[in-house]
N, C-alpha and C positions, 0 to 999 in steps of 0.2 A: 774266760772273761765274763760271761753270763752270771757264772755260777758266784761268781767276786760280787757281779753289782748285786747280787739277790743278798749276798750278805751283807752289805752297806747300807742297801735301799731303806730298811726300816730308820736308819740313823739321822738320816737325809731327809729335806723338804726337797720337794722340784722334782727335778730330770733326773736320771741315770743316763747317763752315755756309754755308746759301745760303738766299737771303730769297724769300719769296713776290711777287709785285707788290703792293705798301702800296696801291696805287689802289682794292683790293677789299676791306682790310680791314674792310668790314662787309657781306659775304656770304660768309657759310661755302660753299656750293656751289659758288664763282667761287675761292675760297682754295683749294678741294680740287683743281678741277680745272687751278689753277695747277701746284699740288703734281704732279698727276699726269701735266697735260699728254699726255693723253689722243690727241686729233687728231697733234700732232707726234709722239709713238710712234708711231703708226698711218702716219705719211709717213716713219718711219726706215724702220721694218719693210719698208716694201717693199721699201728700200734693203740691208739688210741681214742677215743670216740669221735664222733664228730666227724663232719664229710669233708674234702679237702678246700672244698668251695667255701665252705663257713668258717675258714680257720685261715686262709689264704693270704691275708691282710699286708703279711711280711712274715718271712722266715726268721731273721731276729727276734721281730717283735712274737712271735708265735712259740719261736722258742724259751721266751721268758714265760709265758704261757702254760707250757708243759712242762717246763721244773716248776713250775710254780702255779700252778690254777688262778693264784687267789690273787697276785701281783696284776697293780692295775696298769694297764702296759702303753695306757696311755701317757703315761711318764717317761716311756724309753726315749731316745734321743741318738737317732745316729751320724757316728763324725764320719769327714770325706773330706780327703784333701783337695783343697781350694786349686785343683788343674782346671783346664777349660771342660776336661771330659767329667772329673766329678761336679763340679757346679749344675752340669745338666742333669749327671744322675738326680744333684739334689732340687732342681726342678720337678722331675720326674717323680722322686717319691715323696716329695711336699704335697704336689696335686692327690698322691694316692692318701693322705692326710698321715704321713709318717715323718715326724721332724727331724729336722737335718743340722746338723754344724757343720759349716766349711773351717777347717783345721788346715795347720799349716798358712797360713794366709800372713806376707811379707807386702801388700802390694795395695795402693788406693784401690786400683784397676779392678782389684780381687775381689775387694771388700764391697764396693760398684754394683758388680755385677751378683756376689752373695746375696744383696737386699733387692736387688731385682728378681731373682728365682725364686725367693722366700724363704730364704735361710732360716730358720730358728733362732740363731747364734751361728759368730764367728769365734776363730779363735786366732786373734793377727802376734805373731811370735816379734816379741819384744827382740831379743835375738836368735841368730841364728841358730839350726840345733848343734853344731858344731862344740858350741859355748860350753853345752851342758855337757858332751860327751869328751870333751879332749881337752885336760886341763891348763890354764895356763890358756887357754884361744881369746881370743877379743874379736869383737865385732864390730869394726871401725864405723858401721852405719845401723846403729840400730834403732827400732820404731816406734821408741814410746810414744811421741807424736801420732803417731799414725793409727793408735788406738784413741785418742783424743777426736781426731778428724772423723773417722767414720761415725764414731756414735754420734758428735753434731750432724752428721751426714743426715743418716738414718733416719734422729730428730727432726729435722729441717724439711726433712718428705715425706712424714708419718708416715715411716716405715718401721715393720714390730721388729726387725731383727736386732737380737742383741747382741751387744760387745762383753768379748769374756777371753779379758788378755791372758797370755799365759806366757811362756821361757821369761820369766824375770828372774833376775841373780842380786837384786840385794837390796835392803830394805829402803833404800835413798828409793830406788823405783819403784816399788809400790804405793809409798808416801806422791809419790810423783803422778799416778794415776787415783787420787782417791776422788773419786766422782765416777768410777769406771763402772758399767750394768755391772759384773762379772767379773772374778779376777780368781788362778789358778795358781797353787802357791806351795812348795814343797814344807815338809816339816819344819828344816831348819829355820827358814825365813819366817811360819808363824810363831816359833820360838821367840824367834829376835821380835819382833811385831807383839806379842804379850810382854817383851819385858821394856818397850816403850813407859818413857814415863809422860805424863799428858804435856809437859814442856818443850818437848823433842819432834811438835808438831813440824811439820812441811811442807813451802808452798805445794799444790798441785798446776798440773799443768791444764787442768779446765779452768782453771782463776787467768789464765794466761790468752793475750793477743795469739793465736796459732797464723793467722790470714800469709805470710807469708809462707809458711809451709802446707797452705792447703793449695790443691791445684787451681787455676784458673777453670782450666777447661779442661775434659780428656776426652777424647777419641769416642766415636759410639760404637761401643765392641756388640755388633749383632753375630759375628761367623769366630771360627778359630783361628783364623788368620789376623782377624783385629786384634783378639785376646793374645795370643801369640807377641805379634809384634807391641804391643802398649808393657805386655809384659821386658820383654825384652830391652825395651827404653826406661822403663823405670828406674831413677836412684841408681844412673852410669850402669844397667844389668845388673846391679847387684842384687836384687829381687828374683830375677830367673835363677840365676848362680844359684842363691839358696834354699831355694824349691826345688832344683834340682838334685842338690845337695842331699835334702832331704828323702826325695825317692830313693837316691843313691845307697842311702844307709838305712833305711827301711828295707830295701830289696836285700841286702849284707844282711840285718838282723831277723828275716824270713826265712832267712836261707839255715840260720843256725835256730830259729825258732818254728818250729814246722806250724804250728798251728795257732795262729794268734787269736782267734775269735773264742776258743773257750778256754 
């Protein structure tokens, strides 16, 4: 995965992103030290100059590093699913000044507490991943709204983190999000999106009244147990459901993909 963004990067303005292993996404401790990759610095370091102390920063970020000297790595950007346990990781390696995405994020609650920690970026899944993987699935509740809301969120408490929607499946929704920080988007759909003609314009949903779909009030999630439960209430459960969903088939494609980070 390293070695993919070094080949992009020059293509690319901003960030490169690279994802933590999803298998640990509910141990903040195992998330950091994915992030940091501690042990594997400690076997470069031998290899290579530099003492482990002045190179220590982050194991990711370190390891762009050493395939790459020259790559400025303040551009790396690491994702982490928006659990209760990754949110603190990415508390955790925000303060160490290494920037974080909470990924996978279905949930006000989620996105709440992302811009509380100091998220860099979110990334709130329009639908579920279900959608993309198993054809013919529909998503009876899905959240293009809900990438609307937070980025006023955000706005409204000058908060820097940004909104960077992603599982969208067809050009009516991305037309529907155009005001969005961010937006993530398979070939096909930029296909269809170049051959727009300038008449084919459509409303978006930031021109739109949202007030009755933004919450009143929510819950002050300080412990996992608040997180937990606000989770679990949200949108009849179906926010849990699919975050769970998600680890679910994450942990299945670990299993047959041994090694996702390079």
């Amino acid at each position: 995965m390293i070695r993919l963004s070094l080949c992009i990067a020059p293509y690319i303005s901003g960030y490169v992103h690279t994802q933590t292993n999803p298998i640990k996404a509910y141990d903040t401790e195992a998330i950091v030290a994915n992030a940091l990759r501690k042990l594997f610095l400690w076997l470069c370091s031998r290899i290579h100059e530099g003492s482990l102390q002045e190179s220590a920063q982050s194991g990711i970020v370190s390891l762009y590093g050493i395939l790459d000297k020259d790559f400025d790595v303040s551009r790396i950007c690491i994702k982490i699913p928006s659990t209760w346990e990754g949110l603190q990781a990415c508390r955790i390696l925000q303060v160490k000044g290494i920037k974080t995405l909470a990924t996978t994020l279905f949930a006000f609650e989620q996105g709440a507490l992302a811009g509380q920690v100091g998220c860099q970026y979110i990334a709130p899944y329009v639908h579920e991943l279900k959608v993309q993987t198993s054809p013919g699935h529909v998503d009876r509740s899905p959240n293009n709204a809900l990438c609307v809301l937070l980025q006023k969120y955000y706005t409204s408490r000058s908060l820097p983190t940004k909104v960077l929607a992603a599982s969208l499946t067809s050009v009516e929704e991305v037309m529907a999000l155009a005001g969005i920080d961010h937006i993530t988007l398979p070939p096909p759909l930029l296909q269809q999106l170049a051959n727009l003609a300038p008449s084919d314009k459509q409303p978006s949903l930031f021109d739109q009244n949202l007030d009755d779909e933004q919450p009143r009030s929510f819950p002050s999630i300080e412990t996992k147990d608040d997180f937990d439960r606000a989770l679990r209430m949200s949108n009849g459960g179906n926010n849990q459901r699919k975050l769970d969903q998600v680890s679910s088939f994450r942990f299945t494609s670990r299993l047959v993909a041994k090694n996702p980070i390079f």
